[in-house]
C-alpha positions in Angstrom: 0.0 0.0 0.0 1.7 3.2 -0.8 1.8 5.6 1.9 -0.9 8.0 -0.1 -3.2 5.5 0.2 -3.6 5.8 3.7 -5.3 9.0 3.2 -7.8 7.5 1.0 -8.5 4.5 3.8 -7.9 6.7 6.9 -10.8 9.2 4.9 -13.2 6.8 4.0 -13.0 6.0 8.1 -13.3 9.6 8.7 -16.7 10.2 6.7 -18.2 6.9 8.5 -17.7 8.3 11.8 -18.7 11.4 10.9 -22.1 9.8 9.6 -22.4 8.0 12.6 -22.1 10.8 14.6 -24.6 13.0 13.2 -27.4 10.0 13.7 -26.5 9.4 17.1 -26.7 13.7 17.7 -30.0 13.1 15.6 -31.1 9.8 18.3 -29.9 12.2 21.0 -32.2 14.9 20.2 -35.3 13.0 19.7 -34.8 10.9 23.0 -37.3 12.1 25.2 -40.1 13.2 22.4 -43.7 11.7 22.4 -45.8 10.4 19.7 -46.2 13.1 16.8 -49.6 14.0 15.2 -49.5 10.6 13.1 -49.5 8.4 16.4 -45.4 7.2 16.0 -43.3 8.4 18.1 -39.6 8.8 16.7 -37.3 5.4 16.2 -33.5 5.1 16.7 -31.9 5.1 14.2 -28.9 2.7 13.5 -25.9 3.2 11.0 -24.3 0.0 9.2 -20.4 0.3 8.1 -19.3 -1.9 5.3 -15.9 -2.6 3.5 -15.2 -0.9 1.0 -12.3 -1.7 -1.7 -10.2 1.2 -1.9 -7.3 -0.1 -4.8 -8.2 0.0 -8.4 -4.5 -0.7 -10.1 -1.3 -0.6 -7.6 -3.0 -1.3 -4.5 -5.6 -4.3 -4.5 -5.7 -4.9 -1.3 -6.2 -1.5 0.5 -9.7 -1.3 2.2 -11.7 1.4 3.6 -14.9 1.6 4.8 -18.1 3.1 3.9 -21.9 3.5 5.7 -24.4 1.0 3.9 -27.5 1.9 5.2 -28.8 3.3 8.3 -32.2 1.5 9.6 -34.6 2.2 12.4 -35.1 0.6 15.3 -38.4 -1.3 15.1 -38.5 -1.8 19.5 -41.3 -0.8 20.2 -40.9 2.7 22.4 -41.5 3.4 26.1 -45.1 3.8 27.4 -46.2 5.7 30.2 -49.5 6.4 31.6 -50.6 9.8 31.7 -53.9 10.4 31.0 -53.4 14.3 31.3 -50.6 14.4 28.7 -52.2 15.8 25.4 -50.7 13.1 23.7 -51.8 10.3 25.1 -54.1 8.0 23.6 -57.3 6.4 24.4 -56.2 4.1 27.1 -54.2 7.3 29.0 -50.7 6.3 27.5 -48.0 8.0 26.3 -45.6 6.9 23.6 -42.1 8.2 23.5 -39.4 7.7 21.5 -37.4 4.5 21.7 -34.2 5.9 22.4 -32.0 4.4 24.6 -29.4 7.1 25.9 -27.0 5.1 27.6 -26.1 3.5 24.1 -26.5 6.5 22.5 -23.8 7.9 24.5 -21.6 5.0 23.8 -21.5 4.8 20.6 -20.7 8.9 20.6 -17.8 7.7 22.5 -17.0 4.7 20.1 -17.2 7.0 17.1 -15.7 9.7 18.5 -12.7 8.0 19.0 -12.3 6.3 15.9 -12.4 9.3 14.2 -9.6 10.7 16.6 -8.0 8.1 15.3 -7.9 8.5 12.0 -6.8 11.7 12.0 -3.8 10.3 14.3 -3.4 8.0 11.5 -3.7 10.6 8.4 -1.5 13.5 10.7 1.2 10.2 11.0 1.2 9.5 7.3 1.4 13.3 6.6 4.7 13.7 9.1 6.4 10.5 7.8 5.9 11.8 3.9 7.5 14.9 5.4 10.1 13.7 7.1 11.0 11.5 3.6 11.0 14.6 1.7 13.1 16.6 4.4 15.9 13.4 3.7 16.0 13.8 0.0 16.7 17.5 0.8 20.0 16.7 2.9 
């Protein structure tokens, strides 16, 4: 693998987490809220990575990583009886979201750090192609 390619891999990484981020911000947000207007109340949503084949030519066996698909949760969410609420139904509950914010919170952790990583990774590959230049300068 030539050392450019590691930007390519280290990228493709990068754009994943940052994907799964931005669901688990979305999960975050909508944790708490009831059943909207149509009678469902918001589902979790879940992001799928899969390989990704990064070398057409010189480098066959690089491999990155892209997002598949992200799916919804189909758990059913938490019910609570409030027969006050203005959103509860005929039997006094409430539906809220299925949300659970433990997980949510680790997996903001989880892909927080891999993406930390990977820009470890691509700042690495950036000083050593540096540092190769800085030799054919001596």
């Amino acid at each position: 693998m030539s050392m450019f390619q590691i930007f390519n891999v280290s990228g493709s990484a990068v754009s994943a987490q940052s994907q799964r981020l931005n669901v688990v911000a979305s999960n975050l947000a909508n944790a708490d809220t009831v059943a909207g207007p149509d009678g469902q109340a918001y589902k979790a949503r879940q992001v799928t990575f899969q390989t990704q084949l990064m070398g057409a030519g010189q480098d066959p066996g690089a491999a990155g990583v892209r997002v598949a698909q992200i799916t919804e949760d189909q758990t059913q969410g938490r019910r609570v009886h409030d027969p006050k609420h203005p959103q509860a139904d005929a039997e006094g509950y409430v539906t809220y979201s299925n949300v659970n914010s433990v997980e949510e919170m680790v997996n903001m952790i989880s892909a927080s750090r891999s993406y930390q990583n990977n820009i470890e990774v691509m700042t690495t590959a950036k000083s050593l192609l540096l540092k190769t230049l800085q030799l054919g300068q001596s």
